[in-house]
C-alpha positions in Angstrom: 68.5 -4.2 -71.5 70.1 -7.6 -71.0 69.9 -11.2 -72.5 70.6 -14.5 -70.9 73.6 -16.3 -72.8 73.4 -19.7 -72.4 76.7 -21.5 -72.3 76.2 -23.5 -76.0 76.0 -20.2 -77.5 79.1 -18.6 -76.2 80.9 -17.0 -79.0 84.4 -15.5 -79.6 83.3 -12.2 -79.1 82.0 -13.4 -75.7 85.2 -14.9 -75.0 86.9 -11.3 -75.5 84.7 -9.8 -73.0 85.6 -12.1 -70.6 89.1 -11.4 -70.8 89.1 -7.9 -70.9 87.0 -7.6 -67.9 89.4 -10.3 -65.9 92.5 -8.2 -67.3 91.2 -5.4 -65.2 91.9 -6.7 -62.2 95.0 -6.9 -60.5 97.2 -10.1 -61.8 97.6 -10.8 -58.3 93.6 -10.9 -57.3 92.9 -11.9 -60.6 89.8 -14.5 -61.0 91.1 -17.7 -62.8 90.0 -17.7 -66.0 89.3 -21.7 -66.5 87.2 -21.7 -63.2 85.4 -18.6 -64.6 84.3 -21.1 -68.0 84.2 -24.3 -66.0 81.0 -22.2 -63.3 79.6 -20.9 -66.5 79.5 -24.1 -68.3 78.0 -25.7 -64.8 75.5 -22.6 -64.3 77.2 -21.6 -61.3 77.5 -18.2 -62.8 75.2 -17.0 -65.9 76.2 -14.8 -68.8 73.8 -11.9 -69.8 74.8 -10.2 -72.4 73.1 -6.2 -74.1 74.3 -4.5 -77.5 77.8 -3.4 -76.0 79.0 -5.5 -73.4 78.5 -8.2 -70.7 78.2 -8.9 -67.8 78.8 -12.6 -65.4 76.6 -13.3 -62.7 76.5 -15.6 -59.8 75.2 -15.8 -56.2 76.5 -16.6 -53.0 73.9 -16.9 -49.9 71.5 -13.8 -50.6 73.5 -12.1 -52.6 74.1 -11.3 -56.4 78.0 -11.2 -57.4 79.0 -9.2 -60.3 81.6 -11.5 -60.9 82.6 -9.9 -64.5 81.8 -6.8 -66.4 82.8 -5.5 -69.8 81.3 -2.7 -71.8 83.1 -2.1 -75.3 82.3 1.5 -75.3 83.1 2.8 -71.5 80.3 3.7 -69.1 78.0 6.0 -69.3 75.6 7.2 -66.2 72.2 6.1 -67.8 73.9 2.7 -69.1 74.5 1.8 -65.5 71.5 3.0 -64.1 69.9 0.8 -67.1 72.1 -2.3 -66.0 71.4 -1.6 -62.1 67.6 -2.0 -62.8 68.2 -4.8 -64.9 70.6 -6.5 -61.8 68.3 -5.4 -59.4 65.3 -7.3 -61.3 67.3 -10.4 -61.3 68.3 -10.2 -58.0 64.7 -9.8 -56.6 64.4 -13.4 -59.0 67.1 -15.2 -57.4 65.6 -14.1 -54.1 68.9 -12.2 -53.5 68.5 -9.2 -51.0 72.1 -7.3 -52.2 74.3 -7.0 -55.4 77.8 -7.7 -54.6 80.8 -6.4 -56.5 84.9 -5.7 -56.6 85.8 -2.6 -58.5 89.9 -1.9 -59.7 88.3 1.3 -61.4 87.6 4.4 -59.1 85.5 6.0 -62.0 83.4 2.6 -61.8 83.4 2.9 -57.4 82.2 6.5 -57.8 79.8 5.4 -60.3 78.6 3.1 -58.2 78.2 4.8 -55.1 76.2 7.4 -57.0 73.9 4.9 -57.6 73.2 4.1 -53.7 76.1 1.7 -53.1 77.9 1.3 -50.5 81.7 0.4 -49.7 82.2 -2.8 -47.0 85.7 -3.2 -47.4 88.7 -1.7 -48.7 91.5 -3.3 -49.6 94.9 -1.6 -49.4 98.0 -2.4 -51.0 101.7 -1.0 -50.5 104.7 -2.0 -53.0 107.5 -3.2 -51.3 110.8 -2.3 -52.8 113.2 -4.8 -52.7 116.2 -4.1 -51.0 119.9 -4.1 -52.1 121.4 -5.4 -49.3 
């Protein structure tokens, strides 16, 4: 389902993706954009690309990180199962033994879990109101 994107052919459209899938998180969590480029340019990270969206790759020890994801028309069961096997065949390449991601969509987590993941942390977060006093 997916193609490799080397950096040289990087287009606008690309670009788009990029943002849009780092605009999902949290401003506060939020992956710096410029570092996100500058592993890509130094194939830290690799961008694979299908017919509707994108996703960014890298690794860290034996794991696969799904470091950004981007689909331009929302996700569909069998387009995730399709990019799983696909992410699961590259992992077993890069000699990675788990695919790592962060979700900020519970529709993408339940997805997920469907599929056989699994949650190893959970991050909370309360608002604090400021006070008037």
């Amino acid at each position: 389902m997916f193609r490799y994107v080397d950096f040289s052919t990087i287009t606008g459209e690309h670009i788009e993706h990029i943002a849009r899938s780092l605009l999902a998180a949290p401003e506060a969590v939020r992956p710096d954009a410029s570092q996100m480029i500058k592993d890509l340019a130094e194939k830290r990270s690799r961008l694979f690309e299908w017919d509707d969206g994108l996703v960014i790759v890298g690794q860290r020890d034996k794991r696969l990180t799904l470091d950004a994801f981007c689909c331009n028309n929302g996700i569909s069961m069998e387009m995730l199962r399709i990019l799983t096997a696909d992410l699961q065949r590259l992992a077993a390449d890069w000699e990675c033994d788990t695919i790592e991601t962060i979700c900020f969509d519970p529709h993408i987590t339940s997805v997920i879990k469907h599929l056989g993941g699994r949650v190893e942390s959970t991050t909370m977060t309360l608002a604090v109101e400021p006070s008037n006093g």
